[in-house]
Phi, psi and omega in degrees: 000338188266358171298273172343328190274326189284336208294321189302344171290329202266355153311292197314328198284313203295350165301294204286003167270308200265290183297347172283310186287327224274346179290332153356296170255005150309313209250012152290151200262155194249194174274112172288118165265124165219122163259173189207130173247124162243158160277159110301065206210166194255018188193130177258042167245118187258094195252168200224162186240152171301104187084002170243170187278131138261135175273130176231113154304126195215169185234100162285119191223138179281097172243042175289206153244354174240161166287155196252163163215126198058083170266152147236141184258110145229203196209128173258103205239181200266178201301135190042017156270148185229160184201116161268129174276144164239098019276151163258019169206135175247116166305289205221131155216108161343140159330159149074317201256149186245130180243150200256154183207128188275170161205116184248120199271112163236140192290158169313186261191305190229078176257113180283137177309114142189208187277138198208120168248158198250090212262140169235157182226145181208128198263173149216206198258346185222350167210146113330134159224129191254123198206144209248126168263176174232140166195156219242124163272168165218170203283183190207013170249129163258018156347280172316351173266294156352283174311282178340299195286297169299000186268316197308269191004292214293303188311315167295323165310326188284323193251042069337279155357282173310283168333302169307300195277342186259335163337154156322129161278000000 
């Protein structure tokens, strides 16, 4: 009979052995990738002229525990915009280290005045990151300055005119 009583502890015990230990090595960390695409600007309203060019800074960093390798940076952008990174490939980037990236953005030629998001994305062989700016065109046509500027003209010109033929003798 005292046979019987142990075999039934010792289930009991290796459970209570198993739930102490087993969260233990659950909740060891394995080596952690983490890449980070951030901007770098003195500003987040970022605006642009239509057809012309901008540079935007951005910073990409390892803040893992492993090395990151073959990032490429691109950008998912609307119908007739383009955009370079420079570099557009970090062969290696370190634990701990951050590399600077220029990027020059340019909207289409004939890109409508408004609000625009900018998706950049920057892969590697072992994590992804994603990351969205906004920027706002503004028109790159004075027309309208133009139209403004011959109507003032012609109206001075009309009271020169006016002045001349109606004027003092």
């Amino acid at each position: 009979m005292r046979i019987g009583w142990k075999i039934c502890l010792l289930p009991a015990f290796l459970l209570g052995l198993i739930a102490i230990l087993l969260p233990c090595s659950a909740l060891a960390q394995a080596e952690k990738v983490d890449l980070t695409l951030r901007l770098v600007s003195d500003s987040y309203y970022n605006k642009i002229i239509a057809g012309k060019e901008k540079t935007i800074f951005l910073e990409v960093g390892n803040t893992g525990k492993q090395d990151i390798t073959n990032i490429r940076l691109y950008a998912d952008l609307s119908e007739g915009w383009t955009v370079e990174f420079s570099p557009g490939l970090i062969d290696y980037l370190g634990p701990g280290s951050f590399q600077a990236v220029d990027a020059v953005l340019r909207p289409a030629a004939n890109a409508a005045k408004g609000e625009y998001t900018v998706t950049l994305i920057a892969e590697a062989s072992e994590t992804r990151r994603v990351a969205s700016i906004f920027v706002r065109v503004e028109s790159a046509s004075f027309l309208w300055v133009w139209v403004g500027a011959g109507v003032a003209l012609l109206a001075i010109l009309a009271f020169i005119l006016i002045f001349m033929r109606f004027g003092r003798d």
